[in-house]
TORKE-70045 format. One line per 4 residues: number of its first residue (from 1); their letters; for each residue x, y, z of C-alpha. Coordinates in steps of 0.5 Angstrom, whole numbers, plus 500, padded with zeros to 3 digits. Example, Ala and Ser with C-alpha at 12.3 -4.5 7.8 and 13.67 -1.06 7.14 Angstrom:
1 = AS = 525/491/516; 527/498/514
This chain:
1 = XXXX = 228/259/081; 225/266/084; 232/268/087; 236/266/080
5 = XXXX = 230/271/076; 230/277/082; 238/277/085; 241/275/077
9 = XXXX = 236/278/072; 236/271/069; 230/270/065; 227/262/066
13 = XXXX = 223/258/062; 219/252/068; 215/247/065; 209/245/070
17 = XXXX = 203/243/070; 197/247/070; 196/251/077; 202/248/081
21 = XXXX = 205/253/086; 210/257/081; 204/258/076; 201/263/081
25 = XXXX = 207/267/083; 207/274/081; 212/276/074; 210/269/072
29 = XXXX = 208/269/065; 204/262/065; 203/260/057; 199/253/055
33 = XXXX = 201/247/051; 196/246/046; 192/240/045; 195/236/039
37 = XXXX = 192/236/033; 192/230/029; 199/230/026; 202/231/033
41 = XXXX = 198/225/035; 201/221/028; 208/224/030; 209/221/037
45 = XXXX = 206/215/034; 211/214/029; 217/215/034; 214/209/038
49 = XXXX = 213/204/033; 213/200/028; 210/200/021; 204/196/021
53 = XXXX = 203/198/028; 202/206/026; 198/203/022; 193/200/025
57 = XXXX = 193/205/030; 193/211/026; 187/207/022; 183/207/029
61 = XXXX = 184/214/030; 181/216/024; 176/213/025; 173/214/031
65 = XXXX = 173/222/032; 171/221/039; 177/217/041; 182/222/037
69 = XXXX = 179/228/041; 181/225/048; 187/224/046; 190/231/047
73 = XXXX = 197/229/050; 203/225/049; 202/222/056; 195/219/053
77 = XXXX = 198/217/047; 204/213/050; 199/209/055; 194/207/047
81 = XXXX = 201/205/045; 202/201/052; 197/198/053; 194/195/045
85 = XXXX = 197/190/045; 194/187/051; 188/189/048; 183/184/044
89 = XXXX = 180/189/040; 182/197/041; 177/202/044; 173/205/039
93 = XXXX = 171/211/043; 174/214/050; 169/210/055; 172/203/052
97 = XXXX = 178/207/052; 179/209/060; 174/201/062; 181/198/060
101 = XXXX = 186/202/061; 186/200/070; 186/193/068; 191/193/062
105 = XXXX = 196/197/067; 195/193/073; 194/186/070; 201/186/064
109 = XXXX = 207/186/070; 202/178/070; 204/177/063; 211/180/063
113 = XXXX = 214/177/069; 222/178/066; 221/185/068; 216/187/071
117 = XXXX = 215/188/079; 212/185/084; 204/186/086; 204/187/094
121 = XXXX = 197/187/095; 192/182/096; 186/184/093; 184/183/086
125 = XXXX = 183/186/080; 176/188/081; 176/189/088; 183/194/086
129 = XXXX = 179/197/082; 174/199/086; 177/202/091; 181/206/086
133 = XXXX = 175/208/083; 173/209/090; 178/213/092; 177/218/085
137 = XXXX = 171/220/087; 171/221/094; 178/226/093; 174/229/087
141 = XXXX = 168/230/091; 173/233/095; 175/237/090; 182/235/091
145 = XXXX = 186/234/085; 193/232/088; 195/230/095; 201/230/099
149 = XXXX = 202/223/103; 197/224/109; 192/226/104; 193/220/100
153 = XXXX = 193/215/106; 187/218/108; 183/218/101; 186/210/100
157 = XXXX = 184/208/107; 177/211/105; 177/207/099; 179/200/102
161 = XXXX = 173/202/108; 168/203/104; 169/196/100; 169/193/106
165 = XXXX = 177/192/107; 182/192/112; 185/199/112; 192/195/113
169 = XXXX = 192/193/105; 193/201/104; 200/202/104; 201/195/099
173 = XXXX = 195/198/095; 198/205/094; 204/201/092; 202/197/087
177 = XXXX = 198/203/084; 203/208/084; 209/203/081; 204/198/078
181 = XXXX = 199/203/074; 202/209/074; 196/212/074; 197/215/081
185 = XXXX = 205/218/080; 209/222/085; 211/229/082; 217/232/087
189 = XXXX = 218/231/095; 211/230/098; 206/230/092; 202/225/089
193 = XXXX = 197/227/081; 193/223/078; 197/221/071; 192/226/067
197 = XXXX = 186/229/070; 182/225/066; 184/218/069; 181/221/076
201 = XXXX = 174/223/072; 173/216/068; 173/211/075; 170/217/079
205 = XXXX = 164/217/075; 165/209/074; 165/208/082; 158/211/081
209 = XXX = 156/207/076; 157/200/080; 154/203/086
């Protein structure tokens, strides 16, 4: 990209997410997404469903003030979209929102087995969540926002440790929770992110609420 913009003159436009290695180079002109306002969320909205979903769903939004303001990007907009119809009731604030949102995930491949995948671990739901969750507060703890691979083993094996797990669960555990969930996703050759900031957040401080 560099080479194309200094050998050619060629001006470039790069998405990226924030302070990812492009985003500090020199020349670079770094410029923000804003957060979406309410008619952008009413717009993707309308896009993925149908009427009498808009509906319902725009319905809980507006009135739960709390709940609209989290949901500042599509990706968090797609995962409400996803998981209602999972859901018994709809959260009507963010902590409801992020306490459903690892078990809806993990649980729906269970109630779509037409196309969903295989979970390769052992563990159960609670006890996935957990370490997850375990595994959210010691890398933040860290300050570690995103992880090449040795580094995600390491967090993962400390997590599964620490809830008194064998550290050989570790690579079907990271598997279900990378194509499974999502909520960890890889982004490139050798590099790991939480799907958005916020998911790393919530089941940090979750993790400390149980303990």
């Amino acid at each position: 990209i560099k080479e194309l913009n200094i050998r050619f003159n060629c001006p470039v436009i790069v998405t990226s997410r924030p302070e990812t290695e492009i985003c500090r180079e020199s020349s670079i002109n770094n410029l923000l997404v804003k957060d979406l306002d309410e008619e952008s969320q009413f717009g993707i909205l309308k896009v993925l469903s149908e009427d009498d979903e808009f509906k319902e769903l725009s319905s809980v939004i507006i009135s739960n003030p709390q709940l609209k303001e989290t949901l500042k990007t599509p990706i968090l907009i797609n995962l409400l979209y996803v998981c209602y119809p999972y859901w018994d009731e709809l959260p009507s604030d963010i902590v409801e929102f992020y306490s459903k949102l690892f078990i809806t995930l993990y649980l729906k491949h269970d109630r779509m087995k037409s196309w969903a995948r295989e979970r390769k671990s052992t563990l159960d739901t609670d006890d996935s969540l957990w370490c997850f969750s375990a595994l959210c507060l010691f890398s933040i703890r860290d300050e570690i926002f995103e992880f090449n691979t040795v580094s995600l083993l390491h967090y993962a094996n400390k997590a599964l440790k620490a809830a008194g797990f064998d550290k050989k669960q570790c690579d079907v555990f990271l598997d279900d929770i990378i194509n499974i969930t999502c909520l960890i996703q890889q982004d490139g050759l050798d590099r790991y992110v939480f799907l958005h900031k916020s998911v790393q957040e919530y089941h940090a401080a979750y993790t400390i609420s149980t303990l």
